[in-house]
C-alpha positions in Angstrom: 121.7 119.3 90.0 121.7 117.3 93.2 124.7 116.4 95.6 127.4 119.2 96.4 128.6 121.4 93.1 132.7 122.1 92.7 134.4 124.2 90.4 136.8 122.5 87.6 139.8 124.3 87.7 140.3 123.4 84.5 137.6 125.4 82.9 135.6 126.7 85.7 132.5 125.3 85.3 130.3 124.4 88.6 129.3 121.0 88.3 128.2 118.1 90.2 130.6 116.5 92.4 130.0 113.5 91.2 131.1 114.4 87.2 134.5 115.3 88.6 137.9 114.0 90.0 139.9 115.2 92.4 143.4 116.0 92.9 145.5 116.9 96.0 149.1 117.6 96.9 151.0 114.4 97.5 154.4 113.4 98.3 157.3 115.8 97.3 154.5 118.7 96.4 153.4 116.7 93.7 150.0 117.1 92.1 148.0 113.7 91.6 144.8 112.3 91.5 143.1 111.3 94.8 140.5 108.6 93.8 139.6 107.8 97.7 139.0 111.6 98.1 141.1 111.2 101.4 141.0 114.9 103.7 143.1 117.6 103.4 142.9 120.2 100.4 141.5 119.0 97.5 140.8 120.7 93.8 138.5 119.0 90.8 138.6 118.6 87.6 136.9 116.9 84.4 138.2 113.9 83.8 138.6 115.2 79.9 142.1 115.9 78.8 141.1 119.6 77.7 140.1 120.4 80.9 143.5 119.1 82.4 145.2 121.0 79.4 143.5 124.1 80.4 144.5 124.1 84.2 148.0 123.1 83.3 148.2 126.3 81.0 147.1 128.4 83.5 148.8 127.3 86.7 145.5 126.4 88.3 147.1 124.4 90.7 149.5 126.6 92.1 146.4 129.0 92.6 144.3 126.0 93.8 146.3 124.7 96.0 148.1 128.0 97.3 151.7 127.1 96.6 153.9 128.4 94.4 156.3 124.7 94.5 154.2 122.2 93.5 155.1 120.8 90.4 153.2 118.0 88.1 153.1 115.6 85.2 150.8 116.1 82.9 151.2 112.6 80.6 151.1 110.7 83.9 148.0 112.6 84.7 146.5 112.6 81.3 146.8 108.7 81.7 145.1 108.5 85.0 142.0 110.8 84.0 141.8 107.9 81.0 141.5 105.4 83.9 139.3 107.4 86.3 137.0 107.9 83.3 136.8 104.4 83.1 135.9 103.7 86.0 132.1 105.2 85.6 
């Protein structure tokens, strides 16, 4: 594996960067995709639904992020991951 390894919160596997998206906290504690990887705390996932799924069910946000108000919609995101793993 080359490049930096993260973590899918999703279901924990350590994986190249570069197989993941990642998601940050944006407007109104919101949880959303951040395709320009701009600063700030970040989190990664697999773009597969399942892995999405997974996090969801387990509050991995709330633990990734360290906040107990974020909230999230999980068709909205379901729908970007579907774009995002167009994009490769």
């Amino acid at each position: 594996m080359t490049g930096p390894v993260r973590t899918c919160v999703g279901c924990g596997q350590a994986v190249a960067q570069a197989t993941l998206v990642r998601i940050r906290v944006g407007e109104g504690a919101r949880v959303v995709l951040d395709l320009e990887r701009s600063g700030g705390r970040g989190a990664w996932l697999h773009r597969e639904a399942g892995c999405l799924e997974r996090a969801v069910k387990r509050r991995a946000f709330a633990r990734a992020f360290r906040r107990g108000d974020l909230s999230w919609d999980a068709v909205a995101l379901r729908g970007e991951l579907k774009v995002a793993a167009g994009r490769d």
